[in-house]
N, C-alpha and C positions, 0 to 999 in steps of 0.2 A: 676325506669322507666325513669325517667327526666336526668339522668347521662347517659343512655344508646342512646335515642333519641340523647342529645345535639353530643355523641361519635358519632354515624352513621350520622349524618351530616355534622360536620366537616372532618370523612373517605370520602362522600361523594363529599365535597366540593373539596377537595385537590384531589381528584383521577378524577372531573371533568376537574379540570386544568392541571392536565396530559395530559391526552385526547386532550387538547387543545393547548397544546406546541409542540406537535408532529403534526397535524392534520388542515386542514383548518374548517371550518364550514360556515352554510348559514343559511337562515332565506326565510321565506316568504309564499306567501299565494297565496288560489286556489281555485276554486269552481268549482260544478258539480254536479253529481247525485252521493247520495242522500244528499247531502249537499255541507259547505264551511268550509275550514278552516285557521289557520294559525300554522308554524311547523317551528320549529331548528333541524337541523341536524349537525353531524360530519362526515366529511370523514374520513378512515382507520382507524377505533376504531381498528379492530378487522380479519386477512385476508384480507386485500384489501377489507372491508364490511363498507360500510355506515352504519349509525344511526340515522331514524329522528321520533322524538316526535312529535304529533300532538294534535292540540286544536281545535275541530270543532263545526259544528250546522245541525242537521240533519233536512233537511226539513218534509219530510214525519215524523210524530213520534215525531214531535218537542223536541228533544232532545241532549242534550251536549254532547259532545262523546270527551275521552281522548283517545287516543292509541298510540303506540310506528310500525317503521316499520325496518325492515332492505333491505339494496339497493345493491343489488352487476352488478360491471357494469359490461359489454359485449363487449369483443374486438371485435367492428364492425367496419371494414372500411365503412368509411361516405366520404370520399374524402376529396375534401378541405373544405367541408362544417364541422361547428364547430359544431357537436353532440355527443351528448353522450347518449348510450342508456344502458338499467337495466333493469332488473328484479329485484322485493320486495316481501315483504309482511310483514301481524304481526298480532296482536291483539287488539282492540279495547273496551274499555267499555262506553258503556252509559246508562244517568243517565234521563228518562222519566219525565217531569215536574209531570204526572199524578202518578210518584211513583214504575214504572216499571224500572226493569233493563234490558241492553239491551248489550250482549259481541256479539262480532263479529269477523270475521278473513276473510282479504283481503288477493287475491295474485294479483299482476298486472305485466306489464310491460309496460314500458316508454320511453321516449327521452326529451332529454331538450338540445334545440337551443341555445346556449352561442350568447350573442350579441355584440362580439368581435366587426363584419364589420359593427355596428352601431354605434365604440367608447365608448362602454360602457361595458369594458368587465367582470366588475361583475355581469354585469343580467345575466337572462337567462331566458327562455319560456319555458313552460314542457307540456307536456300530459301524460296521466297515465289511462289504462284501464287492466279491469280484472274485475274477479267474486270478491263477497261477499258475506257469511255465516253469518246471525245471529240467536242468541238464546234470547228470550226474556221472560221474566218472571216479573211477577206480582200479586202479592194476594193468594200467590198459584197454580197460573196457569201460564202453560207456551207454550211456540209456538217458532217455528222458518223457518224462510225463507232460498232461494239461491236467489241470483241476479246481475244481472251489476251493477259496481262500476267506475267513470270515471271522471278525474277533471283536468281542465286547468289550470295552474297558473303560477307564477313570483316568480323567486328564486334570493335572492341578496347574493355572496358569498362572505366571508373575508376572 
């Protein structure tokens, strides 16, 4: 089992750096309802498709939440103004401090402001709204919601 883990890590490892050689990627963080997080993504893994990982903190639910999204963006003309907008989504897991699990699946769509005419043209300002699905379970018991999902943040890209 220890030969097989160390093998998918190292596959892992080397097939990140792919990904990476071809690809820009960013980093950064947001908050909103129902929480805040912080996430890395890749551009063109995959089709013209973003990829971005997320690490967050659920307010409501007080609960940790990992989830992965995928971005694919929209030929909008924006004019001279420097936007770029998307459509995403993905699936989410969280983890209840009280012992509950909690999966979820976002779809949204977005814009993120590049701060080119500010000289600093690796930021960028995004908003991101849509619904959200979760299922949660605990003890045997389980429940699930629909709701709005919507979060402001600062994207720094390399």
């Amino acid at each position: 089992m220890r030969k097989l883990l160390i093998t998918l890590t190292v596959i892992a490892a080397l097939g990140t750096g792919g990904v990476f050689a071809q690809s820009g990627y960013w980093a950064g963080v947001s908050a909103g309802y129902p929480g805040a997080q912080v996430h890395f993504g890749v551009e063109n893994v995959f089709a013209n498709m973003d990829v971005r990982g997320n690490l967050g903190f659920a307010y409501l639910g007080s609960y940790l939440e990992v989830g992965a999204n995928v971005l694919y963006p929209l030929n909008v003309d924006t004019g001279t103004i420097p936007l770029d907008v998307y459509v995403g989504g993905g699936p989410s897991f969280g983890f209840v401090f009280a012992g509950a699990l909690v999966v979820g699946v976002e779809a949204f769509a977005g814009i993120e402001y590049r701060l080119i005419d500010l000289g600093l043209p690796e930021g960028g300002v995004f908003f991101e709204v849509g619904p959200k699905f979760v299922f949660v379970t605990a003890g045997g018991l389980s429940g699930s919601a629909f709701g709005p999902m919507g979060r402001l943040g600062f994207n720094w890209h390399f």
